[in-house]
C-alpha positions as CSV (number, residue, x, y, z in Angstrom):
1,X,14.8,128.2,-29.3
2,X,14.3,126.3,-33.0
3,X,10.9,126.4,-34.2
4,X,9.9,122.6,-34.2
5,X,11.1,122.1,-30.1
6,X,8.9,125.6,-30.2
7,X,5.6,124.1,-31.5
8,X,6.1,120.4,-30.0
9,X,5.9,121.8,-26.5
10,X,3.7,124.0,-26.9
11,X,1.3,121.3,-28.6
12,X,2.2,119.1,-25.3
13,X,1.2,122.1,-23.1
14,X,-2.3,122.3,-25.1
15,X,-2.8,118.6,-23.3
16,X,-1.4,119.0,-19.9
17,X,-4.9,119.4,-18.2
18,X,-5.4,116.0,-19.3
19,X,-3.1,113.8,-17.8
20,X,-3.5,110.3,-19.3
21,X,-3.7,112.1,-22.9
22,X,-0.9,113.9,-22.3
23,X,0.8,111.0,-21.4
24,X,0.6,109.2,-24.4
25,X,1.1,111.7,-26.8
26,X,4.4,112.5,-25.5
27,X,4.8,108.8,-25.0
28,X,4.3,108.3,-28.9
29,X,6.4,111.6,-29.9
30,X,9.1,110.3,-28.4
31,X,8.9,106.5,-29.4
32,X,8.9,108.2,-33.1
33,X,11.9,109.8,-32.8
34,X,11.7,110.9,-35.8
35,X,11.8,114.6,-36.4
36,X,10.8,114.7,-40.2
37,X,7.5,113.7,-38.9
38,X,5.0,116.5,-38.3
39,X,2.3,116.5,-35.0
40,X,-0.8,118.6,-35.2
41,X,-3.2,119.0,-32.2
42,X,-7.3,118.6,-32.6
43,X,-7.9,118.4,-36.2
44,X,-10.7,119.1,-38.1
45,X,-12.1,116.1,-40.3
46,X,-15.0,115.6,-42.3
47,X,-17.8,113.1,-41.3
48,X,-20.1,114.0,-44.3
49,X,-21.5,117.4,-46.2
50,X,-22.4,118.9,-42.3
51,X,-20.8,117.0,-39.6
52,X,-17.6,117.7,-38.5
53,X,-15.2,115.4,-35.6
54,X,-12.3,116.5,-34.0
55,X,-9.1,114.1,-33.6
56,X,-6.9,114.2,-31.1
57,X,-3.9,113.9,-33.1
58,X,-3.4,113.7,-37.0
59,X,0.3,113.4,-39.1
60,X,-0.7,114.8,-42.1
61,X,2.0,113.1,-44.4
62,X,0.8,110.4,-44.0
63,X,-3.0,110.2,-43.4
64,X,-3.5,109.0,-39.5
65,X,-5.7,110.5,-36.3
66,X,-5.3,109.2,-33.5
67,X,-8.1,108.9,-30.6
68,X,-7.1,108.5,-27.3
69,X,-10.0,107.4,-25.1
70,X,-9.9,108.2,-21.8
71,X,-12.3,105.8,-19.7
72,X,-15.2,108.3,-19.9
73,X,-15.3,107.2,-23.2
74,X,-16.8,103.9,-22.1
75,X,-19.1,105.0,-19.4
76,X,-22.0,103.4,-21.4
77,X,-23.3,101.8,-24.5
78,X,-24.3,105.4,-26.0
79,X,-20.9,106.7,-26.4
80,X,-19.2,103.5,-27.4
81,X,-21.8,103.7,-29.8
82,X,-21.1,107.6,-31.4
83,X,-17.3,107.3,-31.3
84,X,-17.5,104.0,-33.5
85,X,-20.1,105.4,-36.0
86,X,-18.0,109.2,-35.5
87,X,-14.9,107.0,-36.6
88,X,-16.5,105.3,-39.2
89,X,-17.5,108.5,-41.1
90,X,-14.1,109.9,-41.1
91,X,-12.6,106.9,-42.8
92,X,-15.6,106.8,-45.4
93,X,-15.5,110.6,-46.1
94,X,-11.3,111.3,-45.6
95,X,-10.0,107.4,-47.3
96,X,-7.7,108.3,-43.4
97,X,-6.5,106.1,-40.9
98,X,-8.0,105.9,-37.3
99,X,-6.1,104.6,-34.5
100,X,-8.0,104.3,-30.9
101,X,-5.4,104.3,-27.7
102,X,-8.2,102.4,-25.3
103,X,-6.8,104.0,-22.0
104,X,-9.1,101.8,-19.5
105,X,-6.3,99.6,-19.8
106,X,-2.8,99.1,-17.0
107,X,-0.1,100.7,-17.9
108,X,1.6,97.6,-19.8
109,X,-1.9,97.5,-22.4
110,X,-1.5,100.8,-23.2
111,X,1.8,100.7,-24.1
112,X,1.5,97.6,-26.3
113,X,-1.3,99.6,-28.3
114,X,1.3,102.3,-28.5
115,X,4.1,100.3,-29.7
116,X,1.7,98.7,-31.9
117,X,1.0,102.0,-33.6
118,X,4.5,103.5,-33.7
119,X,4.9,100.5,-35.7
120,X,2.3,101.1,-38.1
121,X,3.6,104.8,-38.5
122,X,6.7,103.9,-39.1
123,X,5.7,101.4,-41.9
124,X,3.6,104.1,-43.6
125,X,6.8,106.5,-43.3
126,X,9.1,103.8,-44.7
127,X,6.5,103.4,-47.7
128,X,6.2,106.7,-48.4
129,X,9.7,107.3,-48.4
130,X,10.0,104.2,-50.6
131,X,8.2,105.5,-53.4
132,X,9.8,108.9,-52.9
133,X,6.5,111.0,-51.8
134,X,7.4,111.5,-48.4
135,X,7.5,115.4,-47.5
136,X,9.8,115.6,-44.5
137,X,8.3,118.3,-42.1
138,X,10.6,121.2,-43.4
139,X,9.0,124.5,-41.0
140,X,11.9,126.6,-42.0
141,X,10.6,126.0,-45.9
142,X,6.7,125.8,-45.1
143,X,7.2,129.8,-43.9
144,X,9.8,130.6,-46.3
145,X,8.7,132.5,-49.9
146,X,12.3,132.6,-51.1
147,X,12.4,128.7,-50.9
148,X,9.0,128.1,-53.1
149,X,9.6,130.9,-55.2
150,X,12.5,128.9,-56.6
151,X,10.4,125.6,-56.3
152,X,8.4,127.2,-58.5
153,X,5.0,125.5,-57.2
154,X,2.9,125.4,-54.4
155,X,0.6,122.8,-53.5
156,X,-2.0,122.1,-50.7
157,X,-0.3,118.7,-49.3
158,X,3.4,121.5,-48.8
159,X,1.4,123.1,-46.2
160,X,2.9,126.3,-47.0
161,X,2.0,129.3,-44.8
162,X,3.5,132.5,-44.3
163,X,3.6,135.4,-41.4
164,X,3.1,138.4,-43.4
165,X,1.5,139.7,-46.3
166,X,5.0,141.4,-47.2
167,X,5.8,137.5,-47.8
168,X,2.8,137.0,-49.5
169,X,3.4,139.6,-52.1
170,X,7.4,138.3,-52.4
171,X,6.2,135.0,-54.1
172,X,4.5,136.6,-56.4
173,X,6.5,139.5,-57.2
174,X,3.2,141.8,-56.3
175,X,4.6,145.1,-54.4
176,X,3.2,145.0,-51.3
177,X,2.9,149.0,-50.9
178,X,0.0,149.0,-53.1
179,X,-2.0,146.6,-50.2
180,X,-1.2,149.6,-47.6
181,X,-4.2,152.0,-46.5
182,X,-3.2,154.6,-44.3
183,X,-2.8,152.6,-41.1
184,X,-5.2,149.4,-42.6
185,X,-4.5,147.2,-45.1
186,X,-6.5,145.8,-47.9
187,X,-7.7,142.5,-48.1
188,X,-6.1,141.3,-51.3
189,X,-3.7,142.7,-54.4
190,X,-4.1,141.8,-58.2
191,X,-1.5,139.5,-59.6
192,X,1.2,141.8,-60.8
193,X,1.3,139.1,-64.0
194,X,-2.1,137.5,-64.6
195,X,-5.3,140.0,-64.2
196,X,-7.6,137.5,-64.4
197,X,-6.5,136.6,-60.4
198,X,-6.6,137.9,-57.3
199,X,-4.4,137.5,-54.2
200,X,-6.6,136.9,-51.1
201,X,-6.2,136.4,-47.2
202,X,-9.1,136.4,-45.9
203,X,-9.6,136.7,-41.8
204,X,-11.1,133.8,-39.5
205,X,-11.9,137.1,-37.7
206,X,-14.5,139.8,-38.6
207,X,-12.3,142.9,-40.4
208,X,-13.4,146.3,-41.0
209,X,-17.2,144.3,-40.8
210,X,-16.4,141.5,-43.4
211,X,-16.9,138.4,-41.8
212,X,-15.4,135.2,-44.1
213,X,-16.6,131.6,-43.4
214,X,-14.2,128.5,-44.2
215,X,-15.0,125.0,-44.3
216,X,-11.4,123.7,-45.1
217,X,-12.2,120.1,-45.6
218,X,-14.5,121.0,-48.5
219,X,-13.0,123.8,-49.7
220,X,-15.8,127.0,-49.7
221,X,-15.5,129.8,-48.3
222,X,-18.4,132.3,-47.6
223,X,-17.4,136.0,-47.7
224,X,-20.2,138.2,-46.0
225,X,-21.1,142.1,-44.3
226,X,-22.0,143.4,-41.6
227,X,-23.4,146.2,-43.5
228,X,-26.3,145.2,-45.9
229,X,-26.1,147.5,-48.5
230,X,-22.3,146.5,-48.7
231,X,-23.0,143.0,-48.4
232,X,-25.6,143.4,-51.8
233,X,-23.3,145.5,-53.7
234,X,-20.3,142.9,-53.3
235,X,-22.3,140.2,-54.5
236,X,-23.8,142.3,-57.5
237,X,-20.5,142.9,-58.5
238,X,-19.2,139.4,-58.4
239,X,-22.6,137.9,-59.6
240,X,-22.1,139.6,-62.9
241,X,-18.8,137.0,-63.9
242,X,-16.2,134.5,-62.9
243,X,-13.7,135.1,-60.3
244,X,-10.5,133.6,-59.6
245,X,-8.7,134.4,-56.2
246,X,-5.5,132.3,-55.2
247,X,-5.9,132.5,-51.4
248,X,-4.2,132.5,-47.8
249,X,-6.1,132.0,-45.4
250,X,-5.7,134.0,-42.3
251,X,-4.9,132.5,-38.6
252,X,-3.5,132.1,-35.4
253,X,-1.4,129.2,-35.1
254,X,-0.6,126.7,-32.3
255,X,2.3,129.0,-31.2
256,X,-0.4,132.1,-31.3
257,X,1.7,133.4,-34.5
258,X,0.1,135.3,-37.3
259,X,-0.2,132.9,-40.4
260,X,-1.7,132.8,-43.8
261,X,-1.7,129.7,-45.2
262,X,-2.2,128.4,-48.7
263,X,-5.7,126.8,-49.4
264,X,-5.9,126.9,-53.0
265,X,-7.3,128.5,-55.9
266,X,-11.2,129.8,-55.5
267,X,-13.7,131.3,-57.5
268,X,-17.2,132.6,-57.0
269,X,-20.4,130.1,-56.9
270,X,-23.0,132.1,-58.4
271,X,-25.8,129.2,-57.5
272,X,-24.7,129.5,-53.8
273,X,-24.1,132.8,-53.5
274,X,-26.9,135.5,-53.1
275,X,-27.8,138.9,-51.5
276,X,-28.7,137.5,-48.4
277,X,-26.1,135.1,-47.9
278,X,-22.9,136.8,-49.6
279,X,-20.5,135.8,-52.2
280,X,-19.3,131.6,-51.8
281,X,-16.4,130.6,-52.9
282,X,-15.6,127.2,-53.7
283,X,-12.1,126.0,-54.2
284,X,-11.7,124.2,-58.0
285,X,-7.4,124.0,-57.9
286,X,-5.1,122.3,-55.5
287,X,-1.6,122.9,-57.1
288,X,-0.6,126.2,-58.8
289,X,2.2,126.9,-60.6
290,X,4.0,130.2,-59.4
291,X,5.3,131.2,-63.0
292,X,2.6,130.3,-65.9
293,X,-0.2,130.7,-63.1
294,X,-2.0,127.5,-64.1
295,X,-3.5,125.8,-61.4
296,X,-4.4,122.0,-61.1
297,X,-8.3,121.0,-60.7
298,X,-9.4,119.2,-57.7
299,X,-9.1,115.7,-57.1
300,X,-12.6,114.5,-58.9
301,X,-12.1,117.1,-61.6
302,X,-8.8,116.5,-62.8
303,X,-9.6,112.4,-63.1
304,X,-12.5,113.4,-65.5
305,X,-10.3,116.1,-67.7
306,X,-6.5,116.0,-67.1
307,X,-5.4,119.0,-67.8
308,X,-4.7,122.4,-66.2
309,X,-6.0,125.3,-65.8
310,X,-5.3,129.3,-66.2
């Protein structure tokens, strides 16, 4: 069985118990037909610097969620209410599209609103693809280190992930050995070519009593202990300068697989961070170039200064 008929059913499984979601989900995959186009299930967006909202849908080459609202929706004022003000933030705080499948309608409404939307899909697609920045979904690339070793650059929007830290180390010609303990294995490895950097998954689940924290959409990550003492002395030693990690985070995927994907370049915020909290990292680079190790500045940064960092 090939990956993406692999992770398409099993995203359609993930809606089954609903049946008029499921419906048109499938309803739109199929309409698509387009299999450089990648689906992802319940995604994460930001509404503002604490509130979160989860889409049903989201095609993240080219910016859109999609909502389908089932009729309990609609069952009063109140939630008509929240879901508009709930989309409204996600479009302010993401510059993302919204699309709302309004399923208290027959059979024919809703799928005019779905034809109306594979339309506006396929428009974005087309313009993409226009001005050559579309990234055709490419899973046998996303998990491949061989393929962006020779690229030569990794970037956030390639969505690059990998199922082992033996991959991990391949990119960056690191010897993957040196991250074996006995029957454990460390959380990280020094770049075999830059010693200012250091490699890091870190684990959405609590390992060997480090718990990590990570807000994606803005980029921090908060790296705590279970034990105090060891909690104290890991900030102390970070506290005393600046760190740069390049990190993978570490995660189950929709087909329950082992992943560690690529969420940029990180370093320590010493006004966040504190003995009682832990060591915060906040992500300042996007795009990092495998060979010179210079990394691109966020979004807001890199308008202000233009240049790279290393």
């Amino acid at each position: 069985m090939g990956y993406k008929i692999d992770y398409i059913s099993r995203l359609f499984q993930r809606t089954s118990s609903k049946r008029i979601e499921h419906y048109v989900i499938t309803r739109i995959w199929h309409l698509l037909d387009n299999y450089d186009l990648k689906m992802m299930p319940q995604q994460y967006v930001s509404r503002d610097q604490t509130k979160y909202a989860l889409t049903d849908v989201y095609f993240p080459q080219i910016g859109f969620h999609i909502e389908v609202n089932e009729p309990a929706h609609y069952d009063n004022d109140e939630k008509i209410r929240r879901d508009l003000i709930r989309e409204n933030d996600v479009r302010q705080n993401t510059g993302h599209k919204i699309f709302t499948i309004d399923c208290r309608e027959d059979i024919i409404g809703i799928h005019k609103q779905i034809d109306d939307l594979i339309s506006e899909i396929n428009k974005a697609v087309n313009k993409k693809i226009s001005l050559d920045t579309f990234k055709p979904w490419r899973p046998e690339n996303e998990h491949n280190p061989t393929f962006w070793k020779t690229k030569g650059k990794i970037d956030l929007t390639d969505e690059v992930s990998f199922h082992t830290i033996e991959d991990i180390c391949h990119l960056f010609g690191a010897d993957a050995s040196k991250t074996k303990r006995g029957f454990l294995r460390k959380g990280g490895i020094q770049h075999p070519n830059n010693y200012k950097m250091f490699i890091w998954w870190p684990s959405e689940r609590p390992r060997s009593g480090w718990l990590n924290t990570f807000d994606e959409i803005n980029g921090i990550i908060t790296e705590t202990h279970t034990d105090n003492q060891k909690r104290i002395d890991h900030y102390n030693y970070h506290a005393k300068d600046s760190h740069i990690r390049i990190v993978f985070y570490h995660f189950k995927d929709i087909l329950g697989l082992t992943n560690y994907k690529y969420v940029g370049i990180y370093t320590n915020d010493r006004e966040k961070s504190n003995e009682e909290t832990g060591t915060v990292w906040t992500r300042i680079g996007e795009s990092l170039n495998l060979e010179t190790t210079e990394y691109q500045q966020k979004e807001e940064e890199r308008n202000a200064n233009n240049v790279y960092k290393k």
